[in-house]
Kinemage of the C-alpha trace (Angstrom):
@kinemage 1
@onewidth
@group {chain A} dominant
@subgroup {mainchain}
@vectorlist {calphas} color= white
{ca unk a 1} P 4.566 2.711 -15.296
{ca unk a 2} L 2.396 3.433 -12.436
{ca unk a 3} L 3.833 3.394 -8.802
{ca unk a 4} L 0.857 3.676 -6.071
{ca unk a 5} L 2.048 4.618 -2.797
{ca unk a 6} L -0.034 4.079 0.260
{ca unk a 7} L 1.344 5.658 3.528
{ca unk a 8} L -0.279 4.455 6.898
{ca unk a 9} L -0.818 5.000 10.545
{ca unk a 10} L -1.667 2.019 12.545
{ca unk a 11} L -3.370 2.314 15.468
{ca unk a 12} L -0.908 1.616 18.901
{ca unk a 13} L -2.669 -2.106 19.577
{ca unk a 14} L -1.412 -3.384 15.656
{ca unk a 15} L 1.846 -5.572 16.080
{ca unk a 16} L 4.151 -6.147 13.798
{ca unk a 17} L 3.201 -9.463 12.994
{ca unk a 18} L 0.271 -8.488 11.831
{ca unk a 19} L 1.358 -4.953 9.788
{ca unk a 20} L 4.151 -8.184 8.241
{ca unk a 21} L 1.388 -10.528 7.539
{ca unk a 22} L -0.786 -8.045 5.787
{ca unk a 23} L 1.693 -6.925 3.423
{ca unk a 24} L 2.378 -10.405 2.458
{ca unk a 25} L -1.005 -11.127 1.538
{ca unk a 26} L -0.958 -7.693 -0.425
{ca unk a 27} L 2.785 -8.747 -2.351
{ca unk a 28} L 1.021 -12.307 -3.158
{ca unk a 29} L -1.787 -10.236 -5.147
{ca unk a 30} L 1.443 -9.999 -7.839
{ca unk a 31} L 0.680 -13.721 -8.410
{ca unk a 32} L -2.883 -12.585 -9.417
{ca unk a 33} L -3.189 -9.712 -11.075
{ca unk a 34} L -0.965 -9.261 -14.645
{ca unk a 35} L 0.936 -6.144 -14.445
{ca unk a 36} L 1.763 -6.084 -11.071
{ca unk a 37} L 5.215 -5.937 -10.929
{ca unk a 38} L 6.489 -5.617 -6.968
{ca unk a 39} L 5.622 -5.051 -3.948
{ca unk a 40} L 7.268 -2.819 -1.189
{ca unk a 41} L 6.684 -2.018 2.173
{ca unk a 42} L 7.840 -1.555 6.015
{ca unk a 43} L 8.932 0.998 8.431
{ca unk a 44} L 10.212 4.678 7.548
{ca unk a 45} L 13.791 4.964 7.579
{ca unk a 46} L 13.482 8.817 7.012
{ca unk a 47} L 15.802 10.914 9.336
{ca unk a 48} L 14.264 13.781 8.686
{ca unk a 49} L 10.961 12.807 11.148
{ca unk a 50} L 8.318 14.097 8.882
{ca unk a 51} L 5.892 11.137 8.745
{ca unk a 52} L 3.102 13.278 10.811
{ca unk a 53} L 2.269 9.847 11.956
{ca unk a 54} L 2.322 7.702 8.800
{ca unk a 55} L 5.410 5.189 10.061
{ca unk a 56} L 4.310 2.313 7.811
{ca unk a 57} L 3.927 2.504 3.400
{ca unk a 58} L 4.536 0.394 1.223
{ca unk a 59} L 4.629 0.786 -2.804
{ca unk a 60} L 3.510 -1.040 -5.993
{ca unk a 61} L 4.379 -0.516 -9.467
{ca unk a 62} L 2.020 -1.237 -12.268
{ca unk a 63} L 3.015 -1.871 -15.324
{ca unk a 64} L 0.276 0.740 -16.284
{ca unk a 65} L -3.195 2.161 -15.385
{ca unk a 66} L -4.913 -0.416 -16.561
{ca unk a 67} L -3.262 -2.634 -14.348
{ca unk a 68} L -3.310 -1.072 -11.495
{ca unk a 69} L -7.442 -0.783 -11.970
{ca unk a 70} L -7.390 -4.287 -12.620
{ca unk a 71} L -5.602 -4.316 -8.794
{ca unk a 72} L -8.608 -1.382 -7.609
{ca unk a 73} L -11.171 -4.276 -8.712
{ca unk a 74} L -9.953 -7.250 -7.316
{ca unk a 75} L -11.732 -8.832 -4.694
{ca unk a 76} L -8.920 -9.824 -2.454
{ca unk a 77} L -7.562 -6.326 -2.799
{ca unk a 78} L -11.263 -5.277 -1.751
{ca unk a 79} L -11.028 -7.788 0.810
{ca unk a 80} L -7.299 -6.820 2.004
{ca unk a 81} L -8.189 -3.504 2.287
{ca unk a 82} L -10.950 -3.428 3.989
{ca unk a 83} L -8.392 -5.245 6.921
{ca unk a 84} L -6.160 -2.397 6.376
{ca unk a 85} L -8.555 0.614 6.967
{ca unk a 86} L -9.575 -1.632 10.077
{ca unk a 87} L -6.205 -1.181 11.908
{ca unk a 88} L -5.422 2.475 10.694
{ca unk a 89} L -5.976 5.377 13.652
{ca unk a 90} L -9.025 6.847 12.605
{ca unk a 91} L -10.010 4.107 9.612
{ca unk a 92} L -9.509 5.827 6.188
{ca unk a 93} L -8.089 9.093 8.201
{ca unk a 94} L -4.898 6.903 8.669
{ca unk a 95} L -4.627 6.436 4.440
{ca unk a 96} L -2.608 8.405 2.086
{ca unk a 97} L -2.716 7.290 -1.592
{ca unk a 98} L -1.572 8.630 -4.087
{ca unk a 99} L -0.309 7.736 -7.412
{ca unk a 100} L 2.615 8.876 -9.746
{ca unk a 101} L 3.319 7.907 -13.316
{ca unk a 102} L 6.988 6.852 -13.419
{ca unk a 103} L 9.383 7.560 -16.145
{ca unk a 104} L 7.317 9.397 -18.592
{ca unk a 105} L 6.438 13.609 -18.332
{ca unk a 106} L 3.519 14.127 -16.254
């Protein structure tokens, strides 16, 4: 399995309607693309008040890495994150991604 985590800092002006409403449309892409199996994604919780910044993620596991290219590809994921960058402090500069395979050695 493949879990992609995406860690984000949204400029001051995003509200939280709209940080909710674009992780919707990103959990509905599980409806579209085989593989997908969840979506999750809010606020830190951490305690520890390490984010540097990066107060929103969310997470999506994959039932492998052809699945999650099959999510890469897709034109609403194109489409969903080209939103995303678009309320991030600094566009991309406000992205972390990065990709771990789950229960297997790396």
């Amino acid at each position: 399995m493949i879990r992609h985590i995406v860690l984000t800092k949204f400029k001051a002006e995003v509200t939280k309607a709209e940080i909710d409403s674009l992780f919707a449309k990103l959990a509905d892409l599980k409806s579209h693309i085989p593989g997908m199996r969840g979506f999750d994604g809010g606020v830190s919780v951490s305690p520890e008040g390490l984010e540097q910044g990066f107060r929103h993620g969310f997470s999506i596991d994959f039932d492998d890495a052809a699945a999650r290219d099959a999510y890469l590809k897709h034109p609403e994921h194109k489409a969903l994150g080209g939103q995303l960058v678009g309320l991030l402090e600094g566009g991309v500069a406000g992205l972390v991604v990065f990709d771990l395979v789950v229960g297997a050695s790396a």
